[in-house]
N, C-alpha and C positions, 0 to 999 in steps of 0.2 A: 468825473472820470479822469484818470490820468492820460497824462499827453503821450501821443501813441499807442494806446491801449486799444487795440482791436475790439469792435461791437459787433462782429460777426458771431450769428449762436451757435451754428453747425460744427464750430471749432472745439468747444468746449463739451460736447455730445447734451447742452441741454435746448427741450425743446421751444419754440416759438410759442409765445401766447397764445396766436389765434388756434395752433395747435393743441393746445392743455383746453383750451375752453369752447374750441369748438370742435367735436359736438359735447354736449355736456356729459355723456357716459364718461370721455375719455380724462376729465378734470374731475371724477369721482373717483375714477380708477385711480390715479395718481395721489388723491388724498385719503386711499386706504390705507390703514394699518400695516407699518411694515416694521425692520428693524428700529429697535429703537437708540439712536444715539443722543448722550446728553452734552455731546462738544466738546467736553474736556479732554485734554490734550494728555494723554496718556493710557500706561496700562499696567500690567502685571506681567504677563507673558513678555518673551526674549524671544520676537522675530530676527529673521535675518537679513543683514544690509541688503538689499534690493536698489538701493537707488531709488526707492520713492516708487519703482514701478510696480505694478497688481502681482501678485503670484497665485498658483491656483494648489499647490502643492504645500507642504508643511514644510518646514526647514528639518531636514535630517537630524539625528542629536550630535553627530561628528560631524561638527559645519567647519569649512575653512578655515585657515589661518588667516587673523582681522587685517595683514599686507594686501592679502588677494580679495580678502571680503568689499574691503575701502575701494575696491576697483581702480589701483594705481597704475593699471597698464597703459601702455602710448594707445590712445584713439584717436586716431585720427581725425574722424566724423564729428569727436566732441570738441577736438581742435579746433576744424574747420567753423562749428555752432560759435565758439568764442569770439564775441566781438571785439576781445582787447588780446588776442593773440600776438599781434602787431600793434605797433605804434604808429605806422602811418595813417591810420583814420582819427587817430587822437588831438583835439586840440584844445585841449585843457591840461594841463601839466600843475601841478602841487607839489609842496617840498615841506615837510615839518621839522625843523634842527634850531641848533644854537639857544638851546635853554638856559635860561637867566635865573637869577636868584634873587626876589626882591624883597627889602624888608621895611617894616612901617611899622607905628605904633601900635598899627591898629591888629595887622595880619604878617606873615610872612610867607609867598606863596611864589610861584614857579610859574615865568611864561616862556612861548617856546614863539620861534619866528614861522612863520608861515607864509612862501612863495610861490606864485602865482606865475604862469605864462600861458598867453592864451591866446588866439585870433577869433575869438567869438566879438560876436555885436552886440552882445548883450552887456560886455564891460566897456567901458571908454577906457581905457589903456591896456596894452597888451602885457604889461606887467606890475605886481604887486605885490608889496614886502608889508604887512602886518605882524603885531604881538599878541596873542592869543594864551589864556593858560585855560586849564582843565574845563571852568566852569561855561564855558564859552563852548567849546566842543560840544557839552552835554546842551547846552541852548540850542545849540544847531539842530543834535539828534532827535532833541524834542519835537523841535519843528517839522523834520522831515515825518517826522511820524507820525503828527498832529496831520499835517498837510498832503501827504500821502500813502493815507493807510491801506493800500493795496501789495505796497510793496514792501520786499525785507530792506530794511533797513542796517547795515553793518553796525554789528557792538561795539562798544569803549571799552577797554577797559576798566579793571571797576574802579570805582570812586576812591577809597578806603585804601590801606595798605594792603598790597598785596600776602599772598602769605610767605611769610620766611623772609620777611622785610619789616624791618624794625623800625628804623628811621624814614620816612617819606622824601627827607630832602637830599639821601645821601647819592651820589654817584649813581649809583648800581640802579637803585630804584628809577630816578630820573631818566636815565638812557633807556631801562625797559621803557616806562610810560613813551617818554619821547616815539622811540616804533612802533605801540601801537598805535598812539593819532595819527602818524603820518600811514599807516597802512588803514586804520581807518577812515582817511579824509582821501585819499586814494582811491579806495574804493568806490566813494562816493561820487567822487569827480570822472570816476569809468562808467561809472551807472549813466546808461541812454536817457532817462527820465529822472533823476534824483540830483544830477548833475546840471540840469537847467534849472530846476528849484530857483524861487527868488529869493530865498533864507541864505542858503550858499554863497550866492553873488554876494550877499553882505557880509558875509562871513569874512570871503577871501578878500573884498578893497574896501570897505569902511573903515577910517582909521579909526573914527571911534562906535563901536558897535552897541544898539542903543536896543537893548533884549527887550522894550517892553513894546516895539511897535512888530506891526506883520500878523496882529490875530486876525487879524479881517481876511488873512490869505488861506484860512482854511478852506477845503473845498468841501463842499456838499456831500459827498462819498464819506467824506470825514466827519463830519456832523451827522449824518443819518447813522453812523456806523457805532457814534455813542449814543444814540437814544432806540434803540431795536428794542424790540422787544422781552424781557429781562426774561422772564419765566418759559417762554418757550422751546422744548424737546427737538431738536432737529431730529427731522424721519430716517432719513440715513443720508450719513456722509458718504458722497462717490466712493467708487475701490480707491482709486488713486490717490484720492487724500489719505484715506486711511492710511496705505501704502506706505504715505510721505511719516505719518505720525509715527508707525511701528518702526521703522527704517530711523526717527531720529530718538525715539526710546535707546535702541539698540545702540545706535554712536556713541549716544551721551553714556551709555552704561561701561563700554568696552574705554571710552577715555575716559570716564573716572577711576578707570581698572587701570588704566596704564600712569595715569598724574598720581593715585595713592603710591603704588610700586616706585616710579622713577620718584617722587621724595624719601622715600626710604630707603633709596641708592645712593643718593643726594646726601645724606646723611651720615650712614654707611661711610660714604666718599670721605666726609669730612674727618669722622674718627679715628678711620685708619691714614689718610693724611697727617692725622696728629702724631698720631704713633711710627710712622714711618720719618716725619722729619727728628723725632728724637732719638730715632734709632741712628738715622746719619751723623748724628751729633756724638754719639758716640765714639763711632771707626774715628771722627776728626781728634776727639780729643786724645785718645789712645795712639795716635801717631805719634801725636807728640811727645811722647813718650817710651817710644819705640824705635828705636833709629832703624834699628836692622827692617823692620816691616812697613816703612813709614811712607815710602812710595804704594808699596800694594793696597795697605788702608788708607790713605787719603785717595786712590784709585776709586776704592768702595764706598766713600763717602763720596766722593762726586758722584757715581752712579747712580745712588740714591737720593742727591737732592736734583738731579737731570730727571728720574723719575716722580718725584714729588711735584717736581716744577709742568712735566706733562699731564699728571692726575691735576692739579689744580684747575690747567687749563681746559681738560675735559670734563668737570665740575661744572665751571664756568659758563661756558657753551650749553650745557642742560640745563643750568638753571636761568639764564638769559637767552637763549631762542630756541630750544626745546621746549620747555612748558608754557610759556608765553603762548605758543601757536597752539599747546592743547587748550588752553583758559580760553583764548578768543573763540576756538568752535565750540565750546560748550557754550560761551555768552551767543554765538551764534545760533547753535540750537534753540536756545530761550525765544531769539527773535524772531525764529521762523515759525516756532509754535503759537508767539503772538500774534502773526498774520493767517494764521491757520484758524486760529481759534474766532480773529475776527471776520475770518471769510465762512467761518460757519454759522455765527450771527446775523450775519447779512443775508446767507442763506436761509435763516431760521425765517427774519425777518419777510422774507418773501414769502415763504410758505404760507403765515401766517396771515399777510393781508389777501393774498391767492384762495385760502379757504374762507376766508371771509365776503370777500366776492362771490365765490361761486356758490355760499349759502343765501346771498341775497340774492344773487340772477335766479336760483328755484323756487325765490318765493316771491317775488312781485319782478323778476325779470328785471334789474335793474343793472344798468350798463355797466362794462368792467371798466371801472374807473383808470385814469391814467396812472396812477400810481404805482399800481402794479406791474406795470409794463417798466416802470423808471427803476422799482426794486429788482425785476429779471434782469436789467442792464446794471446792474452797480455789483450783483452774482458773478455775470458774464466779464465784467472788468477785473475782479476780485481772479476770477478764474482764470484769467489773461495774464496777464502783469505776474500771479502767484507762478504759473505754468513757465513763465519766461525769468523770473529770479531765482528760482529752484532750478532751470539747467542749467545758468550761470553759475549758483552757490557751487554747484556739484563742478564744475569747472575750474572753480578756483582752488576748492578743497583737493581735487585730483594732483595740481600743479603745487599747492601749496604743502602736500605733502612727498608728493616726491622731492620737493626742494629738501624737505625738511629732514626724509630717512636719507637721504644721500650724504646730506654734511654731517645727521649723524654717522652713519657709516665712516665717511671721510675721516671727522675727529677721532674713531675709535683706532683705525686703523694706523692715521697719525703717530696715536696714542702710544701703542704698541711696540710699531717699528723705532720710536724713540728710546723707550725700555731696552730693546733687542739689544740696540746699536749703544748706548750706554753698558751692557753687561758682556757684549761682546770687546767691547776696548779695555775691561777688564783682564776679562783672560786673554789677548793677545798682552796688556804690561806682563801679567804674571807666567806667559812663558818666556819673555823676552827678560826678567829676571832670572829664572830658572837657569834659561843659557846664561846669561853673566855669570851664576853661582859658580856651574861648574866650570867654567871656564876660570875662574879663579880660583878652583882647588884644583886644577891641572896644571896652574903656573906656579 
């Protein structure tokens, strides 16, 4: 069980043992035939963002615009639930920057610094500067996932080049990667249980970090959770879970709707970028040859490389912290269907030894083994832990995108009032020529 995981049952609405089996009607009722679910984490149907909570109504077919559906509004109450709202209860601090470029006979690969500040007892020093590259991160996430598979675990970025990245080691690519390690080793370090991990601690002050030790730190949770029972039908998953599956059906569907779109903007962007700096090239070169007109057009060629130089830079901003933050929740989504999928396992897993019990107690009466009790408690933890990283997730995604429509907002409008303010000092030159003109056909 993970550390702090609540083993109270009445929290989770399932019931105590000695309840399901005593008296025996009531652990026959339980193991009748009901819906049948076979775990897998998806569907066909297009519910609506709920948050993960039950609904009893159908989603209307004119559902909300997906700003209001995301549930970006100020909550308060969801506020107040976040444990990393503030940094005063924080005492673990991370930093990921200052990527290197290293090259050997053998490889040529990219590590990034990784800084530490912390007043836990669990380090001998309160600070810590290691080099880390990519393959390192993913040893970590293994670990936490090997080690505690109740919880969501924060994605990486992925492995591979991204898309619309061609070079791995150039500039662009390296500072995206660079923010997502350090927002996800961040994440990790806010995590109440994920953050004391003993993979982490090695992570962040080992100088030299030695990936083949630490398998003996899997826990029990962790190892029952890959030997369950393979062919088993869960009877039905809670609403709430379901809830959570339809709810992240639907996210992942409306951001793959919006990452296809914004690269065909992206693109778009670049085309007519091209075509707009050649058109500036023009007015310049035609001044020069124009004496009488040669202020007004090179006027009109600054204004359009002022506007090309702002389209670049709102490009730029899309394609470095706009899509990045849709790629992470979709790797997000994955991760949360992997804890879902393995808390339906575990669930299955209980069921299964549950009815196998209760067909031996009806025929020679033979006592419900402890096992059963230790598989309702790893359900109960699965159900804890899942309950309590799911209104985190939903906390951060709320913050993370309000951060995110805002500077897009911000860039656009930016954008804009740079264009204005470019084509309006045009036409103030060219009335300010005007008057000159006649003023020197009147003298």
């Amino acid at each position: 069980m993970s550390a702090g995981a609540p083993r109270g049952l009445a929290s989770s609405g399932q019931k105590p043992i000695t309840e399901i089996l005593h008296p025996l009607s009531a652990a026959e009722e339980a193991l009748s035939p009901g819906p049948d679910v076979t775990g897998t984490i998806g569907g066909d149907k297009e519910p609506g963002l709920t948050n993960g909570t039950p609904v009893e109504t159908s989603i209307p077919a004119s559902a909300p615009p997906l700003l209001s559906r995301l549930q970006l509004d100020n909550d308060p109450e969801a506020d107040a639930r976040d444990l990393y709202a503030s940094t005063e209860t924080r005492d673990l601090f991370v930093t990921v920057d200052d990527p290197k470029k290293h090259v050997s006979t053998m490889e040529t690969y990219i590590t990034y610094r990784v800084s530490t500040k912390t007043t836990r007892i669990e380090f001998d020093l309160p600070e810590y500067c290691v080099r880390r590259r990519y393959q390192d991160f993913d040893w970590l996430r293994i670990k936490l996932e090997d080690s505690q598979p109740t919880h969501l675990i924060p994605p990486l970025p992925e492995k591979f080049v991204m898309k619309g990245v061609v070079d791995r080691f150039s500039e662009e690519f390296v500072e995206t990667r660079m923010k997502a390690l350090d927002k996800f080793l961040k994440r990790v370090a806010d995590h109440p249980v994920l953050s004391f991990n003993p993979h982490l601690n090695a992570f962040l002050s080992a100088k030299d970090l030695n990936k083949r030790q630490g398998l003996a730190l899997l826990t029990k949770v962790g190892e029952s959770v890959k030997h369950v029972a393979g062919g088993y039908k869960l009877r039905a998953r809670p609403p709430e879970y379901c809830a959570m599956v339809e709810y992240l059906d639907t996210f992942s569907q409306k951001l793959g709707t919006i990452d296809r779109i914004a690269q065909r903007i992206l693109k778009e962007q670049s085309e007519y970028l091209t075509e707009l700096r050649e058109y500036g090239t023009v007015y310049s070169s035609w001044a020069e040859s124009e004496e009488e007109l040669r202020r007004p057009l090179e006027a009109v060629a600054g204004s359009v490389k002022t506007c090309c130089g702002s389209l670049d830079d709102l490009s730029e901003n899309m394609s470095q912290d706009f899509l990045p933050v849709l790629r992470e929740y979709v790797l997000y989504i994955e991760s949360m269907k992997n804890v879902l999928r393995k808390r339906d396992q575990s669930q299955a897993e209980y069921e299964g030894r549950l009815e196998a019990a209760v067909l031996r107690k009806q025929e020679d009466r033979t006592p419900i083994p402890a096992e059963v009790e230790k598989c309702q408690d790893k359900v109960e933890c699965f159900n804890a832990d899942l309950k309590a990283d799911w209104e985190r997730w939903q906390s951060n995604k709320r913050q993370d995108f309000k951060q995110l429509l805002t500077g897009m907002a911000d860039k656009n409008v930016s954008h804009y009032e740079k264009c204005q303010a470019a084509w309006e000092s045009l036409i103030t030159l060219l009335q300010d020529k005007q008057t000159e003109d006649k003023t020197s056909e009147t003298n």
